[in-house]
N, C-alpha and C positions, 0 to 999 in steps of 0.2 A: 321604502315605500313601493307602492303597485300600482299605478297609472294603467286605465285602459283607455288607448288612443285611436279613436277612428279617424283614416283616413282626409276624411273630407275637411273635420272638423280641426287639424290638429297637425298633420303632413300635410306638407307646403310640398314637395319638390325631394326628387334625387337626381344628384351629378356626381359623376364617376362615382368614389366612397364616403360621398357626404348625404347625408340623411337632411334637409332642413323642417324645422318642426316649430309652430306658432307655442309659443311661451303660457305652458298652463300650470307647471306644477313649478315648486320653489326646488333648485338645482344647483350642484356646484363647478365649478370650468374641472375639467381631467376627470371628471365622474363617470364611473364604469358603466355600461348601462349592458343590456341584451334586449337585441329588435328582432321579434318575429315578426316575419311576412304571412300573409294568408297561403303563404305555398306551405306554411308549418316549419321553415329553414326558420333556427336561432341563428344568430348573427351575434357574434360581440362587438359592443365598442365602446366609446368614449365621449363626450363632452368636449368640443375642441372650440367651442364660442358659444359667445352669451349678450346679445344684451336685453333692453325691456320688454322689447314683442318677442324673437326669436332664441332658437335657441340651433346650435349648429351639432350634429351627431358625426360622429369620425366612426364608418361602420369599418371594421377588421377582416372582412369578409368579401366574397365575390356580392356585388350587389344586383345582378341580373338576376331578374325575375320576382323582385321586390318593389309590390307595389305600393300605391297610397290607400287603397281603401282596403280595411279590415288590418291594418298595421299596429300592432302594439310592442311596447316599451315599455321596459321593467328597471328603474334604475334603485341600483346595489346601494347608493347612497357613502359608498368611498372609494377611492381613486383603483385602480386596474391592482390585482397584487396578483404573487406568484407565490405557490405553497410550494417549498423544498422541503428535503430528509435526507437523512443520512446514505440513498438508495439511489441517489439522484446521477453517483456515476455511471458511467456505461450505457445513460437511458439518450435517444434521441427523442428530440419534442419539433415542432414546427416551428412559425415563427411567433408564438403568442403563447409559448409555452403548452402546448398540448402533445402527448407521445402519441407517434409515429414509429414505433419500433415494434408492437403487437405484444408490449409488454405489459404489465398489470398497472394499473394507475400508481401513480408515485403516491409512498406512505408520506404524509405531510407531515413535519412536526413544524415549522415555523409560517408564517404567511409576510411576506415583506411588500412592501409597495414596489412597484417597478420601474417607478422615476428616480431611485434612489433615496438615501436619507443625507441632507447634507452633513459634514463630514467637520468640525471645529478645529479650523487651521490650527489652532495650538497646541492640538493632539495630534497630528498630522507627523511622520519621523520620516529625513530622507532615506530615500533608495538606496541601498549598499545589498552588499553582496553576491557574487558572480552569478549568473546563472546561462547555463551552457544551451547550444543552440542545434550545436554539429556539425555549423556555417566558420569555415578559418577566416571568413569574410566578416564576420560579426565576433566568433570569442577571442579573434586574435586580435582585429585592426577597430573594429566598434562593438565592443562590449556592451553585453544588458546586463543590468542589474534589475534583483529585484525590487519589483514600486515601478521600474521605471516606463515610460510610452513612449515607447522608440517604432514612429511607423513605417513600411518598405512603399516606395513610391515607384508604379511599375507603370507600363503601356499596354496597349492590345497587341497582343498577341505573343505577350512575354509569358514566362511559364513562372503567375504568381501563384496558380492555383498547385503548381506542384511543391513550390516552396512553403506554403499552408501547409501542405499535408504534411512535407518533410521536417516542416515543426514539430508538428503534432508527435508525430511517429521519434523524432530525434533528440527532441529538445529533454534535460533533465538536471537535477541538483548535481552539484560536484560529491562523489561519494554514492551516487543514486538514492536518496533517500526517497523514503516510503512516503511522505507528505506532500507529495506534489500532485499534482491535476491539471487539467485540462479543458477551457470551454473557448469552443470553438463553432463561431458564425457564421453561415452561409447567406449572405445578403441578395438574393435578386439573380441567384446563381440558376443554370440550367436544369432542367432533370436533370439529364445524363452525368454533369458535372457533380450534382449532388449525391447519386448512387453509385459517380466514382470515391470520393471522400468517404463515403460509408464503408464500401467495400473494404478500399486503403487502408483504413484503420479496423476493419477488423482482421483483414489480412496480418497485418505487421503488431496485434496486441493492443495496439495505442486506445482503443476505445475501452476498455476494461477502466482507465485511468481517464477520461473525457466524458464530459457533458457534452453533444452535438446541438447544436438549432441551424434548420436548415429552412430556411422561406425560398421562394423558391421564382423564377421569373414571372410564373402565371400567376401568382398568389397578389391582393390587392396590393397597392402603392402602400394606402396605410397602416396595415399589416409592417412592413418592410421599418417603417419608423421604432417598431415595438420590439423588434426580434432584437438588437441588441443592450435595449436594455433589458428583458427578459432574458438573456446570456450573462450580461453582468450581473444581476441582483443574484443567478444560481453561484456566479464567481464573489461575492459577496459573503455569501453563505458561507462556500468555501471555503473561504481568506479567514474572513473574521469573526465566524461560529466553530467551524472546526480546524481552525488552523494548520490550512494548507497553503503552501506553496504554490499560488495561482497561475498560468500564463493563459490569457485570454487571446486568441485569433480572430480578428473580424476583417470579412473579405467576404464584397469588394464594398467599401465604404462611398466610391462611388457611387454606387447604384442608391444606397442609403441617402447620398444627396440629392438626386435624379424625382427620387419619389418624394425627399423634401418639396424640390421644387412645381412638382406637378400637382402634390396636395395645398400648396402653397398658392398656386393659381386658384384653383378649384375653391376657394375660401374668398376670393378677389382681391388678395392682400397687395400691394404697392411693392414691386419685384425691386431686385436691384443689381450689383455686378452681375452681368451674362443673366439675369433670368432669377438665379436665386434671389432666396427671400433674406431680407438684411440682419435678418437674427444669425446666418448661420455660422457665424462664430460661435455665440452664444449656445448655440443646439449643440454643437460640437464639443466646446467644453462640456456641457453638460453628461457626456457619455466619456472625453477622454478623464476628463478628472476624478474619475471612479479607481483611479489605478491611484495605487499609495497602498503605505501602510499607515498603522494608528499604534501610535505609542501603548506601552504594555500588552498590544497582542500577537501573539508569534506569527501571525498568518502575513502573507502578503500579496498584492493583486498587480500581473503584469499587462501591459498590454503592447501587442503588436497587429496594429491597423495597417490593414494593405486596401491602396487603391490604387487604381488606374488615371496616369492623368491624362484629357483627352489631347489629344493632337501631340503627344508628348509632351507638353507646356507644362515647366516647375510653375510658371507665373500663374497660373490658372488658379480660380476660388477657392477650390478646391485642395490641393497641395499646401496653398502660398497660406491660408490659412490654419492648414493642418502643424505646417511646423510654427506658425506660434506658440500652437499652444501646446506642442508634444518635446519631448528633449534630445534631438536629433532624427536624421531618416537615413534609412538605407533605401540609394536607388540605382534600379536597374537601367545596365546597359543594352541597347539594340544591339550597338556593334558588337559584343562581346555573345551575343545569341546568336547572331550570324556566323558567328565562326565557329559555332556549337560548343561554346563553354557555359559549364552551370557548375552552378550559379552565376546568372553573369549580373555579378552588383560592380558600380561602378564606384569604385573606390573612392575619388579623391573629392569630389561631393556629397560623398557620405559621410556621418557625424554621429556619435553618439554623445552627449555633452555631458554624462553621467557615469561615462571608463572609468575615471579617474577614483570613483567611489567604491570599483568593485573588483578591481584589478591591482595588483604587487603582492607584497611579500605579507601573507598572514592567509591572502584571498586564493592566490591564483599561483604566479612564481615572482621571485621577486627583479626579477631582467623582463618581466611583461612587457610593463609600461614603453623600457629602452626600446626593448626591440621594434616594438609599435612604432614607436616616432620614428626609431632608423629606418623600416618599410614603407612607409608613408611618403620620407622625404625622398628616398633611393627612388622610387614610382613616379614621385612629381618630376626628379628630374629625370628619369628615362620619357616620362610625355614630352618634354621640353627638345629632347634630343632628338625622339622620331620628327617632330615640326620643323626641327634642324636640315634635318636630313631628307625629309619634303624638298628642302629649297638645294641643297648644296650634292645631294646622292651620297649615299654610304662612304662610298669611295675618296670624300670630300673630307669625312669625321676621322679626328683623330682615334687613338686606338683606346684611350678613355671613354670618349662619346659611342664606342662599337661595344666598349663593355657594359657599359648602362643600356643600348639595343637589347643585346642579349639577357641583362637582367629583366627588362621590361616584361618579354616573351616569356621566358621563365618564370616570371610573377604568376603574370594571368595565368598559364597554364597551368601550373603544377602548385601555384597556393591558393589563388583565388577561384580556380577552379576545381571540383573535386567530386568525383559521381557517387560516392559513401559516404558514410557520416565518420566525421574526425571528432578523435578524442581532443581536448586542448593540450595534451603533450604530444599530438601530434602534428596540431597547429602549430605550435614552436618549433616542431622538428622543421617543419616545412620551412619556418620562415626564418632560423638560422640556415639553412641547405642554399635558399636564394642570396640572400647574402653574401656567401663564397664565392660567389662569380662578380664580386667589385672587390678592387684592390684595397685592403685593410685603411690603409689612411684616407678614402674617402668615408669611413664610418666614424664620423664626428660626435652623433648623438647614442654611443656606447662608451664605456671605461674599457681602459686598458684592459680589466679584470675580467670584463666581458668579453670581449675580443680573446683573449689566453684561453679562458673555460671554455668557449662553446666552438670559436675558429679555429683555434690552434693554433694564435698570434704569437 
């Protein structure tokens, strides 16, 4: 239908990107609409409330300079969709699905809704199978698989946006296969940050094999809500029309809750923890649980969410809720960026709860798993020993406790840190190499047969 809406008659009011409009035509909540202003700027948005007198518009758009009188409103009559093809790699789009790249409009063959389509758990198959990263911090000690939402939980001022990219650019099948892709979010991110990301990936190839959506910090609040699921529905397409090998990047998912909650005032809704709005659980599932695969089709959709928690705080809405509902996190250390190692992920609260699915012997190698657990525990107790040695001085610690120091150091250094990208049989090499330096009988969680092959027991 075609509505022409005067001002006076019809527009109530604008705050920040809400349009509100006296209730004349019959409408649906999440209905697409486009407002032009008498400035002649279209505007896209959305339906975000309804009831008998009003009706509430979610404009996508900067709304400065959009008044009430001479306003009209044209609603599409179904929900927001996004037209994908075959053509869709290598294109960047904004955050509402439009290209920014100066390239020819995307040849559409498909149109999908951009809220997603729910997904019939009993078609739903678990996550299995490796998939590489380039991180000895991730393929060796917390493995992805794919399906799986494994997100990195960083701070300001940690270098998440380099670890984005170095996904992008590093991350790939075991064997390099040809099916694999790329979409990757920039949520609320800087210029400068965004024309680095671009650059990055055309520098190093990565973008021939990537979708970009880049929204940007000047771009509206509610714009910012749109851009990834406009990233996953093109990672949809992907996954489970053409049967790709998905790994989705969205960063900073913070900012995504930021403009939750700021759209979320602006509507007058009843706030709750710190400010956000009480759904946001619920809004959150609704974007992580797009990652899975579906029984009999070969594609699969990964996701890795990076946000920033403020004040460093895991406890925070933020985070505390994200690992609900995701299956483990990798999080970044300060102190390990202070001493200038990178990646500096902080091993021993990080978790992938999904290894176990895509790691031994058929997957990866089949002393994975061991070695994993041996690195793990050999780490926990070198922390135990430095806090020893806080209290008592080096010179205090038997010659045990100095060999676990020295393991410790060696860890960080030289496995969980690493300026290139590693193969995962170099990941192994690295983390039989650290091992060497503890005496054979404290490696409890190896067989003898392990110990023979790789130490030389």
């Amino acid at each position: 239908m075609y509505a022409r809406l005067v001002g006076e008659d019809i527009a109530l009011g604008v705050e920040g990107p809400l349009l509100f409009l006296r209730r004349a035509v019959d409408v649906g909540l999440n209905e697409a609409v486009e407002v032009e202003g008498s400035d002649g700027v279209r505007r896209l948005g959305r339906v975000a409330l309804l009831d008998e007198g009003s009706i509430v518009l979610e404009v996508l758009d900067d709304t400065a300079g959009l008044g009430l009188a001479g306003t009209r409103i044209r609603f599409l009559g179904e929900p927001l969709r996004f037209q994908v093809g075959p053509g869709i790699l290598g294109r960047v789009f904004n955050g509402v699905g439009q290209p920014i790249d100066g390239g020819p409009p995307l040849g559409a063959e498909r149109s999908f809704r951009v809220d997603g389509l729910p997904i019939n758990p009993a078609a739903r198959e678990a996550p299995r199978e490796f998939l590489e990263t380039g991180f000895t911090a991730i393929d060796l000690l917390n493995s992805l698989v794919r399906g799986q939402k494994l997100p990195v939980f960083s701070g300001g001022g940690l270098p998440h946006d380099r670890i984005a990219v170095d996904l992008c650019c590093h991350a790939r099948l075991p064997g390099e296969g040809a099916d694999f892709a790329i979409v990757f979010a920039g949520l609320g991110i800087p210029h400068d940050s965004a024309e680095g990301f671009r650059a990055e990936m055309e520098r190093s190839g990565a973008l021939a094999r990537t979708v970009l959506f880049l929204n940007l910090a000047s771009d509206a609040s509610a714009q910012r809500l749109l851009t990834p699921r406009f990233a996953l529905t093109a990672a949809e397409y992907l996954a489970f029309v053409e049967g790709k090998q998905v790994l989705v990047i969205l960063t900073d998912m913070t900012n995504y809750c930021e403009a939750l909650r700021e759209v979320s005032a602006s509507r007058g809704e009843i706030p709750g923890r710190k400010g956000y709005p009480g759904y946001l659980y619920s809004d959150l599932a609704s974007l992580f649980e797009r990652a899975g695969r579906i029984r009999g089709l070969p594609g699969s959709l990964t996701q890795v969410p990076i946000l920033t928690m403020p004040s460093d705080d895991i406890t925070h809405p933020i985070p505390d809720l994200t690992g609900y509902i995701t299956e483990g996190q990798i999080v970044l250390s300060r102190e390990l960026h202070r001493r200038d190692l990178y990646p500096p992920m902080k091993l021993l609260p990080s978790l992938s709860r999904l290894m176990k699915d895509g790691t031994g012997e058929g997957m990866t190698h089949p002393d994975h798993p061991a070695l994993a657990a041996q690195l793990y525990a050999a780490y926990a107790q070198a922390q135990q020993t430095r806090v020893l040695a806080g209290v008592v001085g080096e010179e205090g610690l038997s010659a045990m406790d100095r060999s676990y120091l020295a393991f410790g150091d060696h860890f960080e250094v030289n496995v969980i840190s690493h300026r290139e990208r590693r193969t995962l049989a170099e990941s192994l090499e690295a983390g039989w190499a650290a091992l060497c330096l503890l005496p054979q009988g404290e490696l409890h969680r190896l067989s003898e047969r392990q110990i023979r092959e790789h130490l030389g027991g």
